[in-house]
N, C-alpha and C positions, 0 to 999 in steps of 0.2 A: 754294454753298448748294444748288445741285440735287442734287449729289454725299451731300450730307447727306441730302435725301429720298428717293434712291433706295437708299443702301446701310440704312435702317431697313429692318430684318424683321420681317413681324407675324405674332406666333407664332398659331399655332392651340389654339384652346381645348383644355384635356383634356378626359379624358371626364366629370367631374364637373361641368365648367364648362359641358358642350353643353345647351344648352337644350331639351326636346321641345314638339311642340306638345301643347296637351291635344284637339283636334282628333286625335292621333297615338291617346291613352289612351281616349278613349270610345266605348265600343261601343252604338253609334246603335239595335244590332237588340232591343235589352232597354229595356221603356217604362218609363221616369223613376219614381224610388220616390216622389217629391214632388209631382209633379204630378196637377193635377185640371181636367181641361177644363170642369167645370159649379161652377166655384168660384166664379165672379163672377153667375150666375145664383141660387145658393143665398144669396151676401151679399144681395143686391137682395131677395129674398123675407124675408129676416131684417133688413135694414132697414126695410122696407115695414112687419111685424109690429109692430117698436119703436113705429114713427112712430104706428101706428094710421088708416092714411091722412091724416095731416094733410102739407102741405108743407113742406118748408124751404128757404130760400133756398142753404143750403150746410151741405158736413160740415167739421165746424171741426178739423184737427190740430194737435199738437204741432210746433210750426219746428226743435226740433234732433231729438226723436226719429221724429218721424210717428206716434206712438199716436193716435187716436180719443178726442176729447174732448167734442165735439158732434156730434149726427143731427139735431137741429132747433132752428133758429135766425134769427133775423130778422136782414139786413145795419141796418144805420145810416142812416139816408135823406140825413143830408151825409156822415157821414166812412165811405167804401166802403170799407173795409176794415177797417171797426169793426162787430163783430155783437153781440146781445143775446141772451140764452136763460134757460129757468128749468131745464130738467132736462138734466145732465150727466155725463159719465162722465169715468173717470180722472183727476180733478179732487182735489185736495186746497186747503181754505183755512190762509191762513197765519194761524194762532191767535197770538193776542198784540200781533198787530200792525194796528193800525188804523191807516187812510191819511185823515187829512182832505181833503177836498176842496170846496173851498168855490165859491159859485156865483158869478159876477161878473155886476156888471150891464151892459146893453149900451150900449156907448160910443154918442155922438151925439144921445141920445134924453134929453131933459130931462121929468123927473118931477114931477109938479103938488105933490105931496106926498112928505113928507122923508121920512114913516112909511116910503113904501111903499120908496124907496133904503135904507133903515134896514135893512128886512127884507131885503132881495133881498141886500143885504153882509152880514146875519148868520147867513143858511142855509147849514148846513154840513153836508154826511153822512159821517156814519162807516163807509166803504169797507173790506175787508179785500184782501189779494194772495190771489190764484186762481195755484196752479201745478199742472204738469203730475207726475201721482202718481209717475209714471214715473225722470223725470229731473231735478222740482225746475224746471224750466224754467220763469218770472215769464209768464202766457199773457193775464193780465186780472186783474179784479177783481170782488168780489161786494160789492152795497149791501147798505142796511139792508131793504129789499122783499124781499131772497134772491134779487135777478135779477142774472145774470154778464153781464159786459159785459168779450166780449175782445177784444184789440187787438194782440196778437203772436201771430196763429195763421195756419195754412196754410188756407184755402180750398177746397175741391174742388166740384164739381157733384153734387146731393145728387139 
């Protein structure tokens, strides 16, 4: 069996097959046609502009494509990783399609009056899907108030 690993020959690549590095191809002495050292200084000052100095909690992206869908936004005071907004970008809603979402009332807590269990199981809003204009991506949802509430987006520090 050694006899078998030593008589394999291992051919050497052709020249088609040789790999170069691109380390080998670029010439370091000519400054980048793409590049902009004051590009992240310029964003900041044009989202500062947007925002009109107000805060946000975070910039909301797209999860498959990373486009900018939110600059100002409030997280969710239980579920952190759920934020709310009224003005957005590259947003499109799904026309046609309404999502009921109905409110439940909360388990444990016994009600003096039936009225008010009545109401608390018969309120329901007619939500529409928020996706991403981009790539169609399901990112949240908008109420009947016109406020988005999304909950499959990327996060960043705003």
């Amino acid at each position: 069996m050694e006899g078998d690993a030593q008589n394999k020959h291992v051919e050497s690549p052709t020249n088609s097959q040789q790999t170069i590095s691109d380390d080998d191809e670029i010439d370091y002495s000519v400054k980048p046609e793409f590049y902009d050292p004051e590009v992240d200084a310029k964003d900041e000052i044009w989202a500062q502009k947007v925002r009109k100095g107000r805060q946000s909690d975070a910039v909301l992206s797209c999860p498959v494509c990373f486009t900018t869908l939110c600059l100002e936004c409030q997280r969710h005071e239980k579920y952190v990783s759920q934020y709310r907004a009224i003005f957005v970008v590259n947003c499109k809603i799904g026309n046609g399609q309404v999502l009921e979402i109905s409110a439940k009332p909360k388990k444990g807590k016994r009600r003096r009056e039936s009225s008010e269990s009545e109401e608390a199981t018969a309120v329901a809003e007619a939500c529409k899907p928020v996706c991403c204009c981009i790539c169609s991506t399901n990112v949240g949802i908008i109420d009947v108030d016109e406020v988005y509430h999304f909950f499959n987006v990327l996060p960043s520090e705003s």
